[in-house]
N, C-alpha and C positions, 0 to 999 in steps of 0.2 A: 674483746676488741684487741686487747694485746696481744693475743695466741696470732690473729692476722698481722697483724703491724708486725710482729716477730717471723711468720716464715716472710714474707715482703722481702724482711733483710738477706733472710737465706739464701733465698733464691737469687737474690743480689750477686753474695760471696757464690754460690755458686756457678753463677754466669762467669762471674770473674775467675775461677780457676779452670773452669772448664776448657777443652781444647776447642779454639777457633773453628777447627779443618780437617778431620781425618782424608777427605780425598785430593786425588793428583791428577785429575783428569775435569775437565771440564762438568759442573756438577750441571749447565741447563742443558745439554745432550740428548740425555736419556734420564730424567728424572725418576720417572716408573722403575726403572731397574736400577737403581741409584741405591748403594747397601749405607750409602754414608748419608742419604739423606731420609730423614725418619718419618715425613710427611708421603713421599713419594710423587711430591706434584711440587710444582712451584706456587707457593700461595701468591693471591693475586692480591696490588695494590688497592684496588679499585672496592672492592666488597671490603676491604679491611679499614681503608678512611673512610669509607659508610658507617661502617661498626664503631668505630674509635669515635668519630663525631657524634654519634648519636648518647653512647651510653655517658661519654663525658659530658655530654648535655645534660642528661638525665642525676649524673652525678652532682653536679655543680647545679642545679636545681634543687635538688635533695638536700643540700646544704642549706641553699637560699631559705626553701621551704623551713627546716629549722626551727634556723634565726627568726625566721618571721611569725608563723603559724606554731612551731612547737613538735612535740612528736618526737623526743630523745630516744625514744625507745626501740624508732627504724634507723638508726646509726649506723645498727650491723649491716644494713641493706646499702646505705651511704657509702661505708666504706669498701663494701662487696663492689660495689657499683664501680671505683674509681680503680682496685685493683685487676675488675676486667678489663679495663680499659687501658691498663698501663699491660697486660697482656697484647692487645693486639698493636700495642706501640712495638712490642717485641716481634708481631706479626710483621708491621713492615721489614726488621732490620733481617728477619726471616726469608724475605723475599731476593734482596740481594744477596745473604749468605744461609742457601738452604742446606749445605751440609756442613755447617756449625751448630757443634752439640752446645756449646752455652747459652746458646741464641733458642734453641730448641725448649732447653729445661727452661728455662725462663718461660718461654710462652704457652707449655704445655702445663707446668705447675700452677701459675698463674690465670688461663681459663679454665681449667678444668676444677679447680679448688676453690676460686673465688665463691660460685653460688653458694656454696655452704655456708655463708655468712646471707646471703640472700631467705634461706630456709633457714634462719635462725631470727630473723625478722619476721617469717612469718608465724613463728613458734610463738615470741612474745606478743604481737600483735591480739596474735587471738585471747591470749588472756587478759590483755588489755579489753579489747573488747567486752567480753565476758564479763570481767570485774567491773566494766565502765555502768552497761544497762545491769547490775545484779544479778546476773541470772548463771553463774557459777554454779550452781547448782545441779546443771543438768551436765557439765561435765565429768567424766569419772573422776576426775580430782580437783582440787581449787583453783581458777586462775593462776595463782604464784608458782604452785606445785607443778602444778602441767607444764608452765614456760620452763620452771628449772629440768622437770625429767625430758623434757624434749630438748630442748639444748645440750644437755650432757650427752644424749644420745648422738645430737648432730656434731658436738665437738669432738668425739670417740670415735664415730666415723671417717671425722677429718683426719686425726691422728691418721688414723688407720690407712688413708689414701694417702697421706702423706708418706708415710714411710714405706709404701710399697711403688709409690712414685718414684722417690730418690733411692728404691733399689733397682726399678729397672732401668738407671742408666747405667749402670756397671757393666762393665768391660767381661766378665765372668757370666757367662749366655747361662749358668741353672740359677746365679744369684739373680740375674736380670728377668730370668722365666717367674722365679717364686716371687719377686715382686710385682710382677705383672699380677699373679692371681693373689695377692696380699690385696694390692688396690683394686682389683677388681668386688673382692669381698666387702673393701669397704663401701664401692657403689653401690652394690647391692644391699648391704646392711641400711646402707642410707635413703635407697629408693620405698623400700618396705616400709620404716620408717614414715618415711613423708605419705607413704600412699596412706598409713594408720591413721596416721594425723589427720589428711584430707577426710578420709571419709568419717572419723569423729568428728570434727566441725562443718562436716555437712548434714550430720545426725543434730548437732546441735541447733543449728540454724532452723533446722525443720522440728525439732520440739518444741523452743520456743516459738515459730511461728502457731504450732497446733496450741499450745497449753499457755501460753502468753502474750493474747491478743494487747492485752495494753501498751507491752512494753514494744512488743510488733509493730503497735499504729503508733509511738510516743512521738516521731520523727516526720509525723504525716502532715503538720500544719506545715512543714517548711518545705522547699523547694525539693526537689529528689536528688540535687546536687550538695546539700547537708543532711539528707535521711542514711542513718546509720544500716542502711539493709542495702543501700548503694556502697557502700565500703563491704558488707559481710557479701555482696555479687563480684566487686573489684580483687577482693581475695580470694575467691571460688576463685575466676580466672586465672590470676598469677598463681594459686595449686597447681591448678592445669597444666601452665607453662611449664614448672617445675618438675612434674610430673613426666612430660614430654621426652625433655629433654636428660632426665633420670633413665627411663627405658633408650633413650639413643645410645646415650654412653655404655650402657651395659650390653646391650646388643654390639655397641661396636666391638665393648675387650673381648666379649664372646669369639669372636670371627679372628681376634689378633691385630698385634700391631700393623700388621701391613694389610689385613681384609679389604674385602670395597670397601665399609662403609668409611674407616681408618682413613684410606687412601683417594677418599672422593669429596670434590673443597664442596661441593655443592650439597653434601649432606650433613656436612659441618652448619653451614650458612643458614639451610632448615629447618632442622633439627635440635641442633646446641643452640645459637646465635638467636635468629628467629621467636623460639621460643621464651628463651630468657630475657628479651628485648620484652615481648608482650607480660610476664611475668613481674618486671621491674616497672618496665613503662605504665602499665596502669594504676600508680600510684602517682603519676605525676599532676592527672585528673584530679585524681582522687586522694589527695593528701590526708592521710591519716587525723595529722592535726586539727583541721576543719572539722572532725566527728569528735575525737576523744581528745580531750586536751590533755596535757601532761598533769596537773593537778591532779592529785587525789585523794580519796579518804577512806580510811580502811572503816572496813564493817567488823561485825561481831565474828562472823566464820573469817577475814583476813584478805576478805574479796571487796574490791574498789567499790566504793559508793558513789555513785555517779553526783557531782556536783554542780553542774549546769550542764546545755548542749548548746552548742556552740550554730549561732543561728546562719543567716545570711551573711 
């Protein structure tokens, strides 16, 4: 959580030194051929107070949820949640000054690096899961093990994007090239990753479903909005999202900073946005806390002992 709260600030000081304005010429003209403005279009207000309202929603819900229901363990997602949202704050100021590089980094760092703390919530979750019904077992490693190798992994990729982000705003076009494919590498280290992930916890969902009818039907007397196979469907989903929006980003650096899909707001908005909306958003249903409570008790192998379920 610190590693986020820490670039936050970076990105800060870097808004703050960065130059306002490389261009002298009217930047809404000709946006498309605009070498000083790096989106290539003028982002529009209108989809961006949709975006900002929605996930601040989501975010300041996520908190409430908390407090109220429990669930520390999606923090990372809380906090993900609030620094996309302080990205497309930077989308507005975007809009009045699109060829300002501080305005830029800011909101290009800040959506594009936020979900990594999104999938780093999903990383713990499932071993929560897992450790919650006992059934640790059928993953390749224990509950605990798996959240820690999969986060190190997600935090090594962030590095990774991060520094190849704040190489390509350099003024030097081979420093600015080799960070472009730095952080591109880190997308893709990252996307392969999550894809792993996904389709092990969809392996798992479906052995216990085959080999552990009890603990399959444990959730059956209660309503399908407290049955623990409605949280492991609500997580299938937000993979999905993540997964979506993992292959956009890498198809976009494929094509380049200025490619269509770079320089098209409407494949941003489908694509990135869209997806990560449906990816976050269906936790706000389906609050974590309601299935697995934060309480727990370790067992003999070091995997959560489920200690009540939380009913109606």
């Amino acid at each position: 959580m610190s590693l986020q709260t820490s670039l936050s600030f970076i990105f800060f000081l870097l808004v703050g030194f960065a130059t306002a304005s490389n261009s002298t010429v009217d930047p809404f003209t000709d946006p498309k051929h605009d070498p000083n403005n790096p989106l290539r279009y003028i982002a529009s207000n209108v989809p961006t107070a949709i975006a900002f309202t929605i996930f601040l929603c989501i975010a300041i819900y996520m908190t409430f949820a908390t407090v109220k229901w429990g669930a520390r363990y999606m923090l990372a997602m809380t906090i993900g949640a609030y620094t996309f949202t302080l990205g497309f704050a930077f989308r507005f100021a975007l809009h009045s000054n699109p060829d300002s590089r501080g305005i830029y980094i800011g909101e290009d760092l800040l959506i594009v690096l936020s979900p990594c703390a999104f999938i780093a919530a999903e990383y713990v979750l499932l071993g929560r899961m897992a450790g919650h019904l006992g059934q640790g077992k059928y993953l390749p490693i224990s509950p605990r093990r798996i959240t820690l190798f999969f986060v190190l992994s997600d935090v090594s990729t962030f590095l990774i994007q991060a520094a190849g982000g704040t190489l390509t705003i350099s003024k030097n076009l081979n420093t600015a090239v080799a960070g472009g494919h730095i952080f591109q590498a880190g997308l893709i280290l990252q996307a392969i990753s999550f894809l792993f992930f996904t389709a092990m916890f969809t392996y798992w969902v479906l052995i216990v479903r085959a080999k552990e009818p009890e603990t399959w039907n444990r959730d059956a007397a209660y309503p399908w909005y407290r049955d623990w196979r409605t949280l492991a469907k609500a997580q299938f989903i937000s993979c999905i999202g993540v997964l979506i929006r993992s292959g956009y980003r890498v198809a976009e650096l494929s094509e380049g900073y200025v490619g269509h899909l770079a320089t098209t707001e409407g494949f941003f908005y489908a694509l990135d946005t869209l997806p990560l909306l449906i990816a976050v958003g269906v936790y706000v249903p389906f609050w974590p806390g309601h299935f697995i409570p934060d309480v727990k008790k370790a067992g003999r192998n070091g995997d959560d002992v489920p200690l009540r379920n939380i009913g109606p």
